[in-house]
Wavefront OBJ file of the C-alpha trace (Angstrom):
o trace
v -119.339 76.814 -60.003
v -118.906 79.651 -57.455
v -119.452 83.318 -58.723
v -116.642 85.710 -57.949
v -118.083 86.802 -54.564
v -118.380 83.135 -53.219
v -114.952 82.698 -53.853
v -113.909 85.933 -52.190
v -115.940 85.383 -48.703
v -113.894 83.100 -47.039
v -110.478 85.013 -47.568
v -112.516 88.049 -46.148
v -113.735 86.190 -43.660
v -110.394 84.900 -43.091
v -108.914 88.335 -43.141
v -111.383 89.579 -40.786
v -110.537 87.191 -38.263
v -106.781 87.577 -38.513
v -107.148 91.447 -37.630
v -109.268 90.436 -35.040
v -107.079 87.708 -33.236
v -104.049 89.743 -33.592
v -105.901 92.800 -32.305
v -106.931 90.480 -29.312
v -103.642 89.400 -28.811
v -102.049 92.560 -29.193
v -104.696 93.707 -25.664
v -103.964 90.803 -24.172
v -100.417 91.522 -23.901
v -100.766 94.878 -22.920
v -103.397 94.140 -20.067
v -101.097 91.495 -18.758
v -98.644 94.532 -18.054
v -100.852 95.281 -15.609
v -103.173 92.326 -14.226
v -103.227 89.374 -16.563
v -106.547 87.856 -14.770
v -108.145 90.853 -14.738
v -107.578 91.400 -18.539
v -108.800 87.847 -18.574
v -112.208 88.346 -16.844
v -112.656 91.757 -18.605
v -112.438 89.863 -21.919
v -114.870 87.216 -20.862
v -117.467 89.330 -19.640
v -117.552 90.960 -22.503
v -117.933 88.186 -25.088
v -120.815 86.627 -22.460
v -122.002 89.665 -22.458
v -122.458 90.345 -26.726
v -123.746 86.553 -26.785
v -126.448 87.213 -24.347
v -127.413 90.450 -26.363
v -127.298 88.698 -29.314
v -129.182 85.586 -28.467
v -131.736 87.540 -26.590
v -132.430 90.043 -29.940
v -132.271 87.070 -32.096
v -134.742 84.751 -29.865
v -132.371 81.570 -30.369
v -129.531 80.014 -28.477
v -127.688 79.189 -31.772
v -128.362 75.382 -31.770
v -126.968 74.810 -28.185
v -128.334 72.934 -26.285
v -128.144 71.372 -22.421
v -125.778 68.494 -23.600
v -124.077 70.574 -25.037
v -122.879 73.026 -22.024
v -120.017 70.753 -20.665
v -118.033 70.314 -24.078
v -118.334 74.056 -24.660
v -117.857 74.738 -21.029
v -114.319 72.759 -21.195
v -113.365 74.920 -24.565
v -114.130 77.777 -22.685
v -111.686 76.970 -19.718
v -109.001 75.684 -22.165
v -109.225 78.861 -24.474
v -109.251 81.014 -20.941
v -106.379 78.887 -20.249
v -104.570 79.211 -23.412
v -105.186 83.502 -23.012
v -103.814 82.766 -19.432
v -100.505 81.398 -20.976
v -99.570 84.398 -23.722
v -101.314 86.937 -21.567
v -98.037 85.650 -18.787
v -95.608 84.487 -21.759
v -96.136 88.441 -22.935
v -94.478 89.711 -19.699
v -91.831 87.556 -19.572
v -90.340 87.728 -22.940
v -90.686 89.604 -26.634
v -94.435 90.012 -26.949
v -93.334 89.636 -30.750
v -92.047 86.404 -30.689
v -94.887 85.121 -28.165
v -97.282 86.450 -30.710
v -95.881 84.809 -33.613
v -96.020 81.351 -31.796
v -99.486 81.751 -30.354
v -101.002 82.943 -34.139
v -100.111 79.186 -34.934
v -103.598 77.879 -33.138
v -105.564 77.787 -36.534
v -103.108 75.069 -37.444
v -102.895 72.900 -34.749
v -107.103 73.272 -34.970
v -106.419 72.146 -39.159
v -104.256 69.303 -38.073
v -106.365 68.287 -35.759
v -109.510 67.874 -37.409
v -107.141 66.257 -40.234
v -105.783 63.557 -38.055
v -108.596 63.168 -35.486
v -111.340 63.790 -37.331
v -110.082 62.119 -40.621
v -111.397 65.502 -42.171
v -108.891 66.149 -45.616
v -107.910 69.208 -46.079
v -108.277 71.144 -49.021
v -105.915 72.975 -51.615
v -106.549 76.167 -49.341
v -105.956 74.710 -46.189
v -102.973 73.333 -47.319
v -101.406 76.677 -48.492
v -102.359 78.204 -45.256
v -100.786 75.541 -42.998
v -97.504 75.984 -45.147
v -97.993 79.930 -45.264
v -98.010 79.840 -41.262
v -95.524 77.373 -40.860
v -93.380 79.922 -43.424
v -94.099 82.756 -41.885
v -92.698 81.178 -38.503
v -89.670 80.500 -40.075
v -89.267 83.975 -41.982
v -89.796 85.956 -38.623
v -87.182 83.486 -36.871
v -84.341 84.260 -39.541
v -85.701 87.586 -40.003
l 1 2 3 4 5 6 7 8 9 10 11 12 13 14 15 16 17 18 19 20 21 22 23 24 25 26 27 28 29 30 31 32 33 34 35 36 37 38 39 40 41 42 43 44 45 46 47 48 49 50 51 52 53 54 55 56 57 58 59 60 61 62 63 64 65 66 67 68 69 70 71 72 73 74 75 76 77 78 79 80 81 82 83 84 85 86 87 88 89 90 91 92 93 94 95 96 97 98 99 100 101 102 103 104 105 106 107 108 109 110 111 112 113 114 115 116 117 118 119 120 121 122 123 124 125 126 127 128 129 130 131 132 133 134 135 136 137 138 139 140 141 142
């Protein structure tokens, strides 16, 4: 059995990370105003930049290693890609809505390691899909 804190960690963790995304998504939008690639390239110098810190204090690359680079390489052009799209969907229409819709990537990431990976999901994954999906639908009525 977990103890209390066990249990709590992941929806901190979870918590954490929403403030975070939206926070990210919330500069991407208003960097776009300006230059959308240059918001773009800002951002990923600076997250090379804390990894290279990090890796160098902690002596390790994290597990990574050469055969690794071009599957991480291609997530790193499709997430750049992916910030590409809402940083220019945030210019050309309600930043709100465009938020909204791009907060859905946790699911599609759930449903995919459900249906590709033949991973189940659990009682908590569950409620969060249908939480999202709800929250979709209470901010399109709304």
């Amino acid at each position: 059995a977990l103890s209390g804190a066990a249990r709590a960690r992941p929806g901190v963790l979870a918590a954490l990370a929403g403030v975070g995304f939206g926070f990210a998504l919330y500069l991407i939008g208003r960097g776009a105003e300006s230059s959308t690639l240059m918001t773009l390239v800002g951002m990923r110098a600076t997250s090379v930049a804390a990894f290279v810190v990090v890796a160098v204090v902690l002596r390790t690359s994290g597990g990574v290693g050469r055969r690794d680079v071009p599957a991480l390489a291609a997530i790193g052009v499709a997430d750049a890609g992916a910030n590409l799209a809402f940083g220019v969907a945030s210019t050309l229409g309600l930043v709100s809505v465009t938020a909204v819709l791009a907060s859905l990537y946790p699911v599609v990431t759930v449903l995919l390691a459900r249906f590709v990976l033949r991973e189940r999901l659990g009682t908590v994954q569950q409620a969060g899909v249908v939480a999202a999906l709800g929250g979709v639908v209470l901010l399109s009525v709304g």
